[in-house]
N, C-alpha and C positions, 0 to 999 in steps of 0.2 A: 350626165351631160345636160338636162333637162334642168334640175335644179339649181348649178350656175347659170345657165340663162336666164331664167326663172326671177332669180337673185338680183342680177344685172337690169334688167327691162322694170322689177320693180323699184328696184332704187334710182334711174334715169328717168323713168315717168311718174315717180311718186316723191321723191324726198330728193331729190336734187335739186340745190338752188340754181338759178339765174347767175353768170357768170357775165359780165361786160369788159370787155377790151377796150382800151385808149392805144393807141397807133402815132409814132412820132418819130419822122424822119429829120434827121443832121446830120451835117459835115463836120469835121474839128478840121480850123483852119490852122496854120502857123504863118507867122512873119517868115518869106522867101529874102534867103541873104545872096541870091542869084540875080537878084535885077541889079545891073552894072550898070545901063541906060535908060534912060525916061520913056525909048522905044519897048525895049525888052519888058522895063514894067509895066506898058501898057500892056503887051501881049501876056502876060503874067499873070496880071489881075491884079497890077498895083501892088506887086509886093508881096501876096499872098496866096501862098499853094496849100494843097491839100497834105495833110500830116496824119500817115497812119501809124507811126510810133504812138502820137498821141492819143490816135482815136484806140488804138487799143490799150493805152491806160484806161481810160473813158471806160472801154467799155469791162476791163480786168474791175474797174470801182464800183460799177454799177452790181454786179455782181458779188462785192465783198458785203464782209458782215460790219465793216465800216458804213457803207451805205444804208442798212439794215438798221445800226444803232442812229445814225443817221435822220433816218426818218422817221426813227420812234422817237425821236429826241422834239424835232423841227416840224413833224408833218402825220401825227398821232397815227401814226401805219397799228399800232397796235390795237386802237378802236375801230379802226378801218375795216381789221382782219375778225373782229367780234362781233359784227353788225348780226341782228336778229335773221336778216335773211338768208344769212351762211346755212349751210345744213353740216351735220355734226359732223362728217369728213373732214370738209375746207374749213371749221371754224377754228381758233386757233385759240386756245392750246388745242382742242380737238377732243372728241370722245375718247371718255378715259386715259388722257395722258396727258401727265404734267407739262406745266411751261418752261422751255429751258430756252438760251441765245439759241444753241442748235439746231432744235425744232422749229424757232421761227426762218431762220435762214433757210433750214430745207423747204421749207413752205414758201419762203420769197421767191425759191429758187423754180419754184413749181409756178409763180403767176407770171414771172419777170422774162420776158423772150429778147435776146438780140441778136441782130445779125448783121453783119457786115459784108458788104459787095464791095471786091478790092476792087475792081474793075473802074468804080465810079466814085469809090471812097464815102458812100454813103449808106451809115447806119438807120436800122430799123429796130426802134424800142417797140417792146407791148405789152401792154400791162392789164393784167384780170383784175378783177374786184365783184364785190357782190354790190355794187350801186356803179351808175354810171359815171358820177362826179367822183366816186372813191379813186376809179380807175386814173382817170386823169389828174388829180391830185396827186397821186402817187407820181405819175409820169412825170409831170412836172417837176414835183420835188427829186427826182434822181434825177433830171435835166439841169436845175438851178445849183445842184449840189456837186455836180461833175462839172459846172461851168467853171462856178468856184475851184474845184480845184486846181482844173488847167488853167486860169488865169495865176493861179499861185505859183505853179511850175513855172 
């Protein structure tokens, strides 16, 4: 009992790196084919309602290993994840274990938070990094890269 605590309190206060969050809130709009009158679209918002079909594409993307290859492609997420200041837990490939797609995915899977409020239809990205620009870099790039898509759809 003693020696897992032990264990824990030493690696939280001794070799844990600094972990920073980037925070970003959006709506996914679509074109509203309900405005029949100039009135109704005023009250509408001009045409454009809130679309959670898409926002959960959005956010099913954000989460793939499409996203993933993605960023390692467009937005060097794989030096991101190797920075000096990682400690051998979070770094990636990680202590003692080779680099495979999967492992990175499960590790994106462990910085990348979303959430959805159906009530307001307004998602909450967040993204860890071991640097503060790492984190929003990343954010952005799953933001820029989801935008793209739903303009493709």
């Amino acid at each position: 009992m003693i020696l897992p605590t032990l264990l824990a309190a030493f690696y939280f206060f001794l070799l844990a790196a600094n972990r920073f969050e980037a925070e970003a809130r959006f709506v996914v709009r679509s074109p509203s084919s309900s405005a029949t009158s100039q009135l109704s679209s005023l009250v509408q918002g001009a045409g454009i309602g809130r679309s959670s079909d898409e926002a959960y594409i959005v956010h099913a993307y954000m989460q793939s290993r499409d996203a993933v290859r993605a960023l390692v492609r467009d937005h060097d997420l794989l030096a991101r994840l190797q920075r000096p200041e990682a400690d051998f837990v979070w770094r990636y490939p990680g202590f003692l274990r080779s680099a495979s797609d999967e492992r990175l995915w499960k590790l994106f899977q462990s910085l990348v938070t979303i959430d959805f409020d159906s009530s307001t239809g307004i998602t909450t990205l967040k993204v860890q990094a071991f640097r503060p620009q790492d984190a929003k870099d990343i954010a952005e790039g799953l933001l820029s890269d989801s935008e793209r898509l739903i303009n493709e759809i």
